[in-house]
N, C-alpha and C positions, 0 to 999 in steps of 0.2 A: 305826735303821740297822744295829744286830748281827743281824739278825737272818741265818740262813742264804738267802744267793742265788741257788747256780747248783747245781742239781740234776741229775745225771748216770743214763746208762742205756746201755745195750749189752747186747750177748751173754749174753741172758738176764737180766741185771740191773739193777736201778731204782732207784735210792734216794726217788721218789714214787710215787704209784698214783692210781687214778681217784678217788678221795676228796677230791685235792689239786685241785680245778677252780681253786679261788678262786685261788691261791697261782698253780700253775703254768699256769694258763689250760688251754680244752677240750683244744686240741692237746697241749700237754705233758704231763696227769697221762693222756691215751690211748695216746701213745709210750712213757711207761712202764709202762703196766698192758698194756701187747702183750708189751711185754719181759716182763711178768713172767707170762704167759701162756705163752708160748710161739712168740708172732707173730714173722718173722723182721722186723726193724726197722732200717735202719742206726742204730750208735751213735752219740752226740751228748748235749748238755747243753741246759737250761733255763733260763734267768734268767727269775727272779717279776716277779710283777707290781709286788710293790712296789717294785720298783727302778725300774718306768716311775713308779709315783708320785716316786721320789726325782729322778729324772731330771726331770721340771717344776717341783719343789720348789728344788734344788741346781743342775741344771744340768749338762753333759754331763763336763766335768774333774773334778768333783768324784764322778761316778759312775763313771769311769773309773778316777780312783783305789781307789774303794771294791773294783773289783770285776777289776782287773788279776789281780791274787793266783791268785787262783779261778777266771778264764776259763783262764788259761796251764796249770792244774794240770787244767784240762776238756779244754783240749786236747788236751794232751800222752796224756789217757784214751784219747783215740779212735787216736790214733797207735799206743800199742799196743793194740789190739784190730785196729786195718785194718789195721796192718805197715806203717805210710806215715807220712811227715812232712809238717807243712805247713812252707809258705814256702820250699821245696825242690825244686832240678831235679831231683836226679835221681832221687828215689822222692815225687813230690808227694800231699799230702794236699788234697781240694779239698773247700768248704763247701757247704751252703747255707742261708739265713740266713730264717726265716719268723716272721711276728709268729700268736699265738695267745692272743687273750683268753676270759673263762671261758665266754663265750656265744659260738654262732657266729655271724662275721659276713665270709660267703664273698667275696672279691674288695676289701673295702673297705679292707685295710690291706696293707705293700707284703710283699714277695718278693726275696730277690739268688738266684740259680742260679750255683753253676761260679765260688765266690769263693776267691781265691788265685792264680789265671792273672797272668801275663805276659811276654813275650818270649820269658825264657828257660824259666820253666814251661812255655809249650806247647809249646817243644821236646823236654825231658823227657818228657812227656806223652804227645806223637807217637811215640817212641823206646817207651818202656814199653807203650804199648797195641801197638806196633808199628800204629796207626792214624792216620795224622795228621789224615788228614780228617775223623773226630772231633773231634780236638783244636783243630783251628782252629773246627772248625763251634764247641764249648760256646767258644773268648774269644772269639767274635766276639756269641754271646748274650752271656756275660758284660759285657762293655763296654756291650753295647744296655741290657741290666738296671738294671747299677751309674749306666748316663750318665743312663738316665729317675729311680731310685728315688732314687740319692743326687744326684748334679749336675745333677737337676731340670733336663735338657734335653727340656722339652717340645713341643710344638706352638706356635708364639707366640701363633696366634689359631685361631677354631674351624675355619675354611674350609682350615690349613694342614695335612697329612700329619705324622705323626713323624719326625721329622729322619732315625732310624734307619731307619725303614720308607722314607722316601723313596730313601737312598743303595742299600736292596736292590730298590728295584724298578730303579733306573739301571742296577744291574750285569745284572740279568737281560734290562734291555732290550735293554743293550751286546752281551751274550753269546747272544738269542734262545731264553731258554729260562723257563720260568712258573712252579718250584717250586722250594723252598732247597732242598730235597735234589740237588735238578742242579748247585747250584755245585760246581766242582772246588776243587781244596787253595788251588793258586793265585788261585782267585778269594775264596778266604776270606782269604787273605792283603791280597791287594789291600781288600777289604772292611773287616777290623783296621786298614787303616791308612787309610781314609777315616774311620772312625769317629773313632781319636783324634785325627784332623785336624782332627774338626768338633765334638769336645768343646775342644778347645785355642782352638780359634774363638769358639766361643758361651761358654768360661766361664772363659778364660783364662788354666788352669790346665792342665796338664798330666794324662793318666789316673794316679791314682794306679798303682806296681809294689810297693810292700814288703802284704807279703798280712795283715802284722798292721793296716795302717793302714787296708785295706782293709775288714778283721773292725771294725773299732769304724766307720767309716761306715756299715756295716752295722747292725749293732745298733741305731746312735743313729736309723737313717733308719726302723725300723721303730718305735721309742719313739714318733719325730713323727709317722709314720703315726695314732696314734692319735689327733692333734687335727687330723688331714686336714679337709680339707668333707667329702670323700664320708662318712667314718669318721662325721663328727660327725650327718652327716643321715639315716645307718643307725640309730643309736643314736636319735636322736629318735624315729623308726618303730619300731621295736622294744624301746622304752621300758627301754634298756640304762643303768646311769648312767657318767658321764664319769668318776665316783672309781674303776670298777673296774681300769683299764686291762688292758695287754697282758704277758703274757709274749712272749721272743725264744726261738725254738728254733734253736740250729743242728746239724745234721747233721753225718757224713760226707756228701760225694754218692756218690748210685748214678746210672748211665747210663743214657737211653732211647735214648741219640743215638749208640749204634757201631756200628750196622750192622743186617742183617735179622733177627738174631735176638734183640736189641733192641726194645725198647716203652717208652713209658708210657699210662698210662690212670688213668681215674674209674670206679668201679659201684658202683650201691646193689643191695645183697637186698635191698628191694622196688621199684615201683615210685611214684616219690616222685610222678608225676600223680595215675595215677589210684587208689592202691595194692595194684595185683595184685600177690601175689604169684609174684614171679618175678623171679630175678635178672638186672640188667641193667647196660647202662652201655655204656662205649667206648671207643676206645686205637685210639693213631697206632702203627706202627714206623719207627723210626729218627728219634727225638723225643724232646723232653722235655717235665717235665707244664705247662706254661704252654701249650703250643701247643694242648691238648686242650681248657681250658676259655677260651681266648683267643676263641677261635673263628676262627681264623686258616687255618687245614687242618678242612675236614671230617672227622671219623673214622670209624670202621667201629666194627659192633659186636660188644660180646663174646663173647656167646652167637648159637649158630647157629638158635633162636627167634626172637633179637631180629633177628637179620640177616635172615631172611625175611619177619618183622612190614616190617623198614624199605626191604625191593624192593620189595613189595607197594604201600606208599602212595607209592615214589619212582617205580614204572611200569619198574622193572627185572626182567628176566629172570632166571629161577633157575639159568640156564647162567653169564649177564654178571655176576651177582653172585657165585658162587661163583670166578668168573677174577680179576674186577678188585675185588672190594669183599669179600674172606672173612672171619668169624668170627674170633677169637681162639682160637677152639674149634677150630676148623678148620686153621690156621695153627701153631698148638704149642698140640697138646691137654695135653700132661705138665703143662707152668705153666698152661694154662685150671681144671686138675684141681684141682690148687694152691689155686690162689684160689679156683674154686667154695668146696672144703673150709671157707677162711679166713673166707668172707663168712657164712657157716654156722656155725660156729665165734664169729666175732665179734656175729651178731646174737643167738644162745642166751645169750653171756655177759652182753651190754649188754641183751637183752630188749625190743628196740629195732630200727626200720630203721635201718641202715649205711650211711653214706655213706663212701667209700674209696679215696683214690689210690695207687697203684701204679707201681712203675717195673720191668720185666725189663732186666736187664743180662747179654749173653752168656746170657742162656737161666736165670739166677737169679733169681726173685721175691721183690719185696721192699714192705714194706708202708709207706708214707710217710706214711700219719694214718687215722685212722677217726673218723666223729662221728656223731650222731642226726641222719641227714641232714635238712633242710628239705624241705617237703611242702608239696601243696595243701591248699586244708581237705578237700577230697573224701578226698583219701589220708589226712589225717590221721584223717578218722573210721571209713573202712573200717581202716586199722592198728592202729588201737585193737581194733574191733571185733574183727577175725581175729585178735589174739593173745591175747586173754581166750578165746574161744573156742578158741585151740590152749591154751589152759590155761600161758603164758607168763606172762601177769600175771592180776592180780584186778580183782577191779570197779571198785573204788574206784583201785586204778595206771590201769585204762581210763578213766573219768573224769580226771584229772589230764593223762592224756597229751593230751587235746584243749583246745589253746588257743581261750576260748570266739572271740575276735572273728574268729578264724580261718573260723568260721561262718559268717557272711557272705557268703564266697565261694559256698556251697553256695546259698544267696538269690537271687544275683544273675538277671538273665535269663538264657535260652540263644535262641539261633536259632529261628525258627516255623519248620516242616519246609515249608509251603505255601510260604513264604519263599524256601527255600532252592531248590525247584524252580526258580524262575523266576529264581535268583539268577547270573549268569556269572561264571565262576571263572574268574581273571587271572592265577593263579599256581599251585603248590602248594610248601611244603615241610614241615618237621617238627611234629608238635605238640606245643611244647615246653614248652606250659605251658596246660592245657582253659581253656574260655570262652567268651563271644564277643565281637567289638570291633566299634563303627562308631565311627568319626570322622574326623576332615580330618589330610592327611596333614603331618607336620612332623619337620625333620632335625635339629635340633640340642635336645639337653637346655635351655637358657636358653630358647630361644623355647616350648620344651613348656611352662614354666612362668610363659612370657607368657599363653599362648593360654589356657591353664586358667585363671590369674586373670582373664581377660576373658570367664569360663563357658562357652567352650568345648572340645567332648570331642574329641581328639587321637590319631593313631595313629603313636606314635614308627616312623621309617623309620632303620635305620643300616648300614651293611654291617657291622660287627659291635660290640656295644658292650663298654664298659670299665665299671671304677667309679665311673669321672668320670661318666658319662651318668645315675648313680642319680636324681638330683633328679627330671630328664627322664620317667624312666620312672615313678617314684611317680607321676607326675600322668597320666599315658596311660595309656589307657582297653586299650589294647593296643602291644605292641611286634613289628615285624615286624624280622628280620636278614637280610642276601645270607646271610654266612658263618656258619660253626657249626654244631656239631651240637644233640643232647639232653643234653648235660653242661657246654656253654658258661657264660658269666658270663653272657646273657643268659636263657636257661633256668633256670638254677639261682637265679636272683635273681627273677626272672617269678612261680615256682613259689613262693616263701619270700612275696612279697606278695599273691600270689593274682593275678597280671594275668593273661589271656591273653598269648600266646604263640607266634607260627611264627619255628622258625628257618631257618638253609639254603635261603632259598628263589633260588637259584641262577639263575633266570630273569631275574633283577629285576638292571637295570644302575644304582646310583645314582651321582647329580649332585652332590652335595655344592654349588659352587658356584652351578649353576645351579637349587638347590633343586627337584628331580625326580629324576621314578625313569623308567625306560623299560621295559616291557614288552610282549612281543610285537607290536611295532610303535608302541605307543601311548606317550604321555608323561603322566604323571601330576605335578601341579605342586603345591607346596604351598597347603596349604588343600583340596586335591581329597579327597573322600571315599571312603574304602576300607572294608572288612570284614574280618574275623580269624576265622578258626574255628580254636580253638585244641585241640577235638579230633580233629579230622582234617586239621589245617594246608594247607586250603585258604583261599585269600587272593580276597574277592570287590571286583566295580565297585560304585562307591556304598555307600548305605544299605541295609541289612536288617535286616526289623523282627523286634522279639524278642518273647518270650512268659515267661511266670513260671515259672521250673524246677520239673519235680517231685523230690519226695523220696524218696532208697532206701530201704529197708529198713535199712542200718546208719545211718541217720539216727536211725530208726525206734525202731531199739535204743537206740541214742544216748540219746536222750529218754527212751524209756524207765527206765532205767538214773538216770538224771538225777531223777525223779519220785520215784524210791526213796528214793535219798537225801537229798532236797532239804527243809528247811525252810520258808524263804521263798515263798514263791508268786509267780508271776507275771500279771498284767494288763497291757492293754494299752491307750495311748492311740489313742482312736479315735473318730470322728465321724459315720463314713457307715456303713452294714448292711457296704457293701463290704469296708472296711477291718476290721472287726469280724469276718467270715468269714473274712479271710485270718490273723487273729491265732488265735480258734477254731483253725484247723485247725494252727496250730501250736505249739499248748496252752496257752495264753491261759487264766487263770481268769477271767474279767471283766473290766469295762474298770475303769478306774484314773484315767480324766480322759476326760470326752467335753466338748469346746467350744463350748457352746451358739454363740458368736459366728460361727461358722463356716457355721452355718446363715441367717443374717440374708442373707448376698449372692447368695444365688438368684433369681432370676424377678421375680416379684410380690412377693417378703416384703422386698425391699428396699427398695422405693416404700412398703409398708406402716412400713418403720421409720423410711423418712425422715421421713413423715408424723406418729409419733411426735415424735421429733424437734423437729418444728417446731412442735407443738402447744401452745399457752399455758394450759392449763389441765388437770388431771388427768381431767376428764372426755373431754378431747379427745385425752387423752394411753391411754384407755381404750377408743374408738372403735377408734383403730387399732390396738393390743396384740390387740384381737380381730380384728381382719384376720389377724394373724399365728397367732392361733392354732392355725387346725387345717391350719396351714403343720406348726406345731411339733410338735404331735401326730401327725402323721404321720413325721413323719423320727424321733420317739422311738420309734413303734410298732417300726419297719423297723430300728432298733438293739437294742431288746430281743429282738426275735422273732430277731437273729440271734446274741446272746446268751443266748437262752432258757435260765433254768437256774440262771446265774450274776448275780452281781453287777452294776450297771453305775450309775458315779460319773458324776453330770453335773452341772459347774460350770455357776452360776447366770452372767447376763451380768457379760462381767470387763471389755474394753478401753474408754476413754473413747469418748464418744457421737462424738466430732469423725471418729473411725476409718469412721466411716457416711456420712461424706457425703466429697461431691467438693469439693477446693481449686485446681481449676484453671477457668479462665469458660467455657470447652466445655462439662464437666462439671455448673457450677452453672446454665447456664442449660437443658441438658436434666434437669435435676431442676426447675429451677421451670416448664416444660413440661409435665412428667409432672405434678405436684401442681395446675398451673394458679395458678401466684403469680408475684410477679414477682421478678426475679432481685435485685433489692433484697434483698428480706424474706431470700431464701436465702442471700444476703453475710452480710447483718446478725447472722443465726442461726448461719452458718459462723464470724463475726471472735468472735460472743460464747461461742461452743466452746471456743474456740482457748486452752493455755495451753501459761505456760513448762518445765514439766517434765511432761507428761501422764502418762509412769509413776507419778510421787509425786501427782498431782490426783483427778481424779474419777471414780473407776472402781469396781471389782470391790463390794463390799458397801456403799460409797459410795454409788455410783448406786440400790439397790436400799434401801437408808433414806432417800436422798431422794425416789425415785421409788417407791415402794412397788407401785404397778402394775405392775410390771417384773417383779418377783420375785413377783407373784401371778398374772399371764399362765403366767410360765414353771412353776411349779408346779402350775396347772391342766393343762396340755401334759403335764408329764413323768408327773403321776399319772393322768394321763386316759387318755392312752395304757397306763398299766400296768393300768388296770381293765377298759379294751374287750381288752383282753389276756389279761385273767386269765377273762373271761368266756368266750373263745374256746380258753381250755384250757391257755394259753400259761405255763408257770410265769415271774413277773419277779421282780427284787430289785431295785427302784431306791432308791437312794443320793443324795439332794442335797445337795451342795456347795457354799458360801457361799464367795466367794471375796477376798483381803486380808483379814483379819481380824486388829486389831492390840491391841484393846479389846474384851474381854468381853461388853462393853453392845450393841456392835455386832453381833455375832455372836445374842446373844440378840434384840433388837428383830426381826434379821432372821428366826431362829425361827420366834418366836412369827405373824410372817406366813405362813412357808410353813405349818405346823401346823393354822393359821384358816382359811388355804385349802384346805389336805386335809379340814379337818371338814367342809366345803362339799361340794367333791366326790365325797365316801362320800355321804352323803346325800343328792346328786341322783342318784348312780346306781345307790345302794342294794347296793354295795359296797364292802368294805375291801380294802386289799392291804398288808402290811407293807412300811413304809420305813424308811429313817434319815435325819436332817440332823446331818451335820459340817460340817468345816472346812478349808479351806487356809489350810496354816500358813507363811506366805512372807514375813511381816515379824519382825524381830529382836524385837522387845516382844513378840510373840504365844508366844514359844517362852520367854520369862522367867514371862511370865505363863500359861503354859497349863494351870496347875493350876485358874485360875479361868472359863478355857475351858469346861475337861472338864467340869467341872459339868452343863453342858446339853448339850456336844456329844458324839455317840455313834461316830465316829471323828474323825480326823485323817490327811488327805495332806498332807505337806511337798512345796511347792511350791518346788522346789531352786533355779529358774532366777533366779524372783525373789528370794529367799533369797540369791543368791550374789551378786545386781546390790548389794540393800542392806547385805550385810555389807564386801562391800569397795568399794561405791561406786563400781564400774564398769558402763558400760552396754554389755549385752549388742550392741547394735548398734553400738557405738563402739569396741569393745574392741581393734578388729583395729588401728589405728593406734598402739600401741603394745604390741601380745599379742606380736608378732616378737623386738621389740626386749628384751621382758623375757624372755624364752625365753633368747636369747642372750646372753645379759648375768645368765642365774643369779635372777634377783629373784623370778622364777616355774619351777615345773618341770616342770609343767607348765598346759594352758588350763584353767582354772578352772571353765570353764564347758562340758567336756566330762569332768574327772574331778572330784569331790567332793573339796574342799578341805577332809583331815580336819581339821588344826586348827583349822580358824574355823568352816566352814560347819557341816562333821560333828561341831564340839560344841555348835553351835545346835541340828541336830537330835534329838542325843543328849539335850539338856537339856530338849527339848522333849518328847519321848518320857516322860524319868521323872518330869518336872513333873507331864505327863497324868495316866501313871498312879498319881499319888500320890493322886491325886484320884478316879481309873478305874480299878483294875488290869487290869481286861480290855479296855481302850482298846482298840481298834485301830487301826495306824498304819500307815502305806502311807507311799510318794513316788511324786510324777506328774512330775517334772521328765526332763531329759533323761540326766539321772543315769543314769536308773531302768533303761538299754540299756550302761550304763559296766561292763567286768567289775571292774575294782579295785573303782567305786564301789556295786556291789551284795555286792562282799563284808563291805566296811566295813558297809552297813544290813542287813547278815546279824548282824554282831556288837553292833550300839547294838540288836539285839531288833525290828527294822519284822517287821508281819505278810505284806506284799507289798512289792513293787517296781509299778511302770507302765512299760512304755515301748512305741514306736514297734512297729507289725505284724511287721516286717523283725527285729527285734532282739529277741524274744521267746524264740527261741533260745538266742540268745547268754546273756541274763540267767540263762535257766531252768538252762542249762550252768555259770555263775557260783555261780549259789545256791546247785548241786550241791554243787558244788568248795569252797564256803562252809563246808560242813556238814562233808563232811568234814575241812577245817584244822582246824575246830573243837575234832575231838575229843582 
């Protein structure tokens, strides 16, 4: 607790810099390193983060005491540098009070503006500015601020308005006029004092006056901010941990709110959708920055590009826009100039897109924060891309810059253009965030994340959202807003997840309690299905069908670039030729796990297995294994050939037999139909399947030493196919995989059958093809023992999913009934069974790997689990030395970008 706390900066000077993130959180070590740059900044101080740790620890007296000393002596810094005093009528100093932890996390933690006001300060105030209506306009924020942030006067229930937004819409109804800017002095007056009427009401305390009492509610309320929900379920998604916390920064205030020559605003140098380069953003006049990303007031934009980009798709005239909607540029070019300069300036130093708010006071600009703004993944990969190319960073910093899961996004579908022809547009407004969305329309965050747990896809509707609404929106598939622009909480949070996105779409009248929306005559009710086109923010009726995006060129690169430096290899799991081409084309070395079982539920080969099945004797049990045959041989042809080239692993049959048949009497008795037996025999054979743990029973290399046939069908099939293959010109590499293997013995017996039967099949077809038989290595004993494995087996896949059920004794399909609770409760930190558990599972595999090759040194060793698509968990199998990864067609990307990123930490 000695350590230094409050970090000071002004008028060119800093006592931190951008190096201190961890300490002074993103905001604070950028406040100073502006300072020490040159940016102009208002002066202010920083308390660390470890003070929010002390404050959880200790408690808020006890952190008060620590840290009185140092705040009064931070104060009193900025007092002389602005010529002003706080807590003082008649030359006032006014705060404002912003949480800033090391990572950004935009809208999730709170904000006070315009802290120090009361009574007699805004008379002062009024007097000094020679402004009063100014001055009442920031305490009448003030009080709405301090009453939401610190005296937690919320909304009681979801259907209800903000206490504070409720009394300014009564005054404007009173007075007949539609925007704060219309209140006069008097009505701001009148306003102050229904506010603290109904703070006194709801929380039975009086608004705090003394402005130091006010400064530590302050502080403490952003401390708590940082174990908010929303706070807490940002950091979950963004796999932030809870031990970092927050730094407090407070300012002097600058004004956006005194009149027309007045602003604040948000712009990034570039653009964070789709990443063109080209500066943009957008600012209210006669405002302050809460209003701009509130989305409360639509804004204008900064540049006179972007203001003709936003006539164009808003259906505005370049006469009506230039009158009522102009530029920044247009409007006061000398401070457009300015900032251009800054944002040019700050993106050459940081090497990085800029994300940057801004306040003009009286015609002054001043720069309130800058960060690596949040992006799509489209943006993040052309930004990478364009600044190694402007020769800004290097390969290897491009790489890094691209978060792999990020990827994804670039995956997902878009719109079929035949689609869209025939598609009617209900709406249009901003497209504040690319993509595309169909689902049922729903208004409240809670029920968004009813509707998803009951698997269905959701189009959050709100007239404009908060941080409270995040749960809601993670789970929607798209978010439409009435209000806001392209800098909103809704955009800027849309973009940072990858959702689609329309904002401002101004047509649209929502119900809140009548759960609807109305547009142009019609009512849309929830559950009714809408569309989202989040690049062109048009908003369609119904469903429209999508199609598989293609890939740019800096994707291209992307990958490219990734290949270079990448180690690890990548494969993929896959089953069908289909899914095997679309892995292929997005550079897939082979497959990594193909499902034999997956192929049994088609057509006729499912009656053929039932038939196995039921068969009481091997030879009967070999009648129908050959029905299936040249079922199998053909789906393996139509996988290698789309494979050609490469590798491809096909696990032998894994899930118990009972998975084949039907357990309900509709079901068993159209199978003793199809077979011609009686639904008796089909009971008797379904009850004598049946067991109490069928994961730990009779499965995977199990089934294939009892039933021998089984595993010599399917080795006939998977070689047979590679011969009528090889014949035809076609280069294969097949791979068969023995699947559970916990016992040596096991693994060899099964061998020596696939082996017996490849002798067979070279000599009826008077060809050889090289293969291999390994192993999945998914039970705990197998990874202790794998030295006596390797012996005979010529690789190994670590089969992670099942590996991670038997090490910790959870089952994968039961986990979710208490996966929540251990989340929140610390016990886990994450699902286990989408990141690689390095201490337990990842030293299974790690043991298992050097067991092998103590035995093999050139073993090769893969994972086919779901791991294999996890970035953390392919860097970890970067490091235990795997020769490959497997995962999913979709996520082939991701990993290959992982592996990259792998290599290089490595070095």
């Amino acid at each position: 607790m000695e350590n230094k706390k409050v970090y000071t900066f002004g008028n060119g000077k800093a006592e931190g810099n951008s190096e201190m993130k961890n300490l002074l959180g993103g905001k604070g070590a950028n406040l100073a390193e502006m300072n020490l740059i040159g940016v102009p900044v208002p002066p202010g101080f920083t308390i660390t983060t470890e003070v929010c740790t002390d404050y959880y620890t200790y408690g808020q007296e006890k952190v008060k005491e620590m840290l009185t000393k140092d705040v009064n002596a931070a104060i009193h810094n900025i007092e002389k540098l602005t010529g002003t005093k706080f807590n003082d009528a008649e030359n006032p100093l006014l705060l404002s009070v912003r949480s800033g932890a090391r990572a950004s996390m935009p809208g999730m933690m709170d904000t006070i503006l315009n802290l120090g006001l009361n009574d007699e300060i805004v008379e002062g105030l009024s007097k000094k500015t020679n402004n009063p209506k100014f001055a009442w306009d920031s305490y009448r924020r003030f009080i709405q601020m301090y009453g939401d942030v610190v005296m937690e006067m919320k909304p009681i229930n979801k259907e209800d308005h903000d206490p504070f937004e409720e009394i300014l819409d009564q005054v404007k109804e009173e007075k007949g006029i539609k925007l704060d800017s219309e209140f006069t002095v008097e009505d701001l007056k009148d306003i102050v004092g229904r506010f603290k009427k109904i703070v006194r009401e709801r929380t039975g305390k009086d608004f705090p006056t003394d402005g130091y009492e006010q400064l530590w509610g302050g502080i403490f309320a952003v401390f708590g901010s940082w174990m908010n929900e929303r706070a807490i379920l940002y950091r979950q998604m963004e796999k932030i941990p809870d031990s970092w916390g927050t730094a407090v920064n407070i300012q002097a205030m600058v004004f956006g709110n005194m009149g027309s020559n007045s602003a604040t605003g948000v712009c990034f140098s570039r653009n964070a959708a789709t990443g063109e380069n080209l500066f943009n953003g957008e600012y209210l006049v006669n405002a302050q920055g809460e209003d701009v990303v509130a989305g409360i007031r639509t804004p204008q934009e900064i540049t006179l590009e972007g203001s003709r980009r936003w006539a164009k798709l808003a259906g505005v005239s370049e006469k009506d826009r230039a009158a009522k909607f102009p530029s920044l540029e247009e409007v006061m070019p000398i401070v457009y100039k300015e900032l251009d300069d800054i944002q040019f300036k700050l993106e050459d130093h940081y090497r990085d897109m800029q994300d940057m708010e801004f306040t003009i006071q009286n015609g002054k600009l001043w720069i309130l924060q800058t960060r690596n703004g949040k992006r799509t993944g489209a943006a993040m990969v052309k930004i990478a891309m364009d600044l190694l190319e402007e020769g800004k960073i290097d390969e290897k910093t491009a790489l890094k810059r691209v978060d792999p899961i990020k990827l994804d996004e670039l995956l997902h579908p878009v719109f079929d253009n035949n689609s869209l022809k025939t598609a009617k547009v209900i709406a249009k407004g901003l497209p504040a965030s690319p993509g595309a969305a169909t689902g049922q329309v729903v208004f409240f965050p809670d029920d968004a994340e009813k509707w998803h747990n009951d698997g269905k896809k959701i189009v959050l509707v709100r007239q404009e959202t908060s941080p409270e609404d995040l749960a809601g929106m993670a789970v929607a598939e798209g978010i439409l807003t009435v209000r806001g622009g392209m800098t909103s909480h809704a955009a800027v949070v849309a973009r940072g997840m990858g959702k689609c996105c329309v904002s401002g779409v101004g047509e649209i009248k929502v119900n809140y309690k009548n759960r609807s929306f109305e547009v142009d005559g019609k009512t849309y009710k929830e559950g009714d299905f809408i569309s989202l086109n989040g690049t062109n923010g048009e908003v369609y009726d119904g469903k429209v069908e999508t199609k598989v995006a293609e890939m740019d060129n800096d994707f291209t690169l992307l990958m490219d670039l990734a290949e270079k430096y990448t180690r690890l290899y990548v494969r993929t799991n896959a089953d069908t030729p289909r899914d095997a081409a679309i892995a292929r084309k997005f550079g897939a070395k082979g497959i990594g796990l193909c499902r034999t079982e997956h192929m049994f539920f088609e057509g006729n080969k499912i009656k053929a297995m039932r038939e196995m099945i039921l068969a009481e004797n091997s030879e009967d049990r070999k009648k129908a294994l050959a029905k299936i045959l040249p079922y199998q041989k053909e789906d393996f042809k139509g996988i290698f050939t789309a494979m050609a080239g490469l590798p491809v692993t096909v696990r032998l049959l894994d899930p118990p037999l009972h998975e084949f048949v039907p357990h309900d009497e509709k079901g068993q008795k159209e199978m003793a139909d199809q077979l011609g037996v009686s639904v008796e025999k089909i009971k008797q054979r379904v009850d004598a399947l049946q067991e109490f743990n069928p994961m730990l029973g009779h499965r995977g290399c199990r089934l294939g030493n009892t039933y021998q046939e089984i595993t010599e069908m399917q080795t006939r099939a998977i070689l047979g196919a590679a011969v009528e293959l090889k014949k035809e010109g076609v280069e294969v590499f097949p791979e068969i995989m023995v699947p559970l293997v916990g016992i040596s013995h096991e693994f060899e017996m099964q061998e020596k059958i696939i082996r017996d039967t490849a002798e067979k099949v070279f000599h009826e077809e008077g060809m050889r093809v090289d293969y291999k038989v390994g192993t999945m290595i998914e039970i705990p004993r197998a990874t202790l023992t794998a030295h006596k494995i390797a012996k005979t087996a010529e690789f190994f896949s670590f089969g992670t999913n099942d590996l991670t059920q038997l090490t910790f004794g959870y089952s994968r399909d039961d986990i979710g009934s208490f996966l929540p609770t251990y989340l929140r409760k610390k016990i886990l930190k994450v699902d286990p069974f989408m990141t690689i558990d390095q201490n337990g599972v990842g030293q299974l595999v790690r043991l298992g790997v050097q067991n092998g090759r103590m035995e093999k040194p050139d073993l090769k060793c893969g994972i086919c689990g779901e791991h294999g698509g996890d970035p953390e968990s392919v860097k970890f199998f970067h490091r235990v030395g795997l020769n490959y990864v497997s995962c999913s067609p979709f996520r082939v990307p991701i990993a290959r970008l992982a592996a990259a990123q792998a290599a290089i930490e490595d070095k």
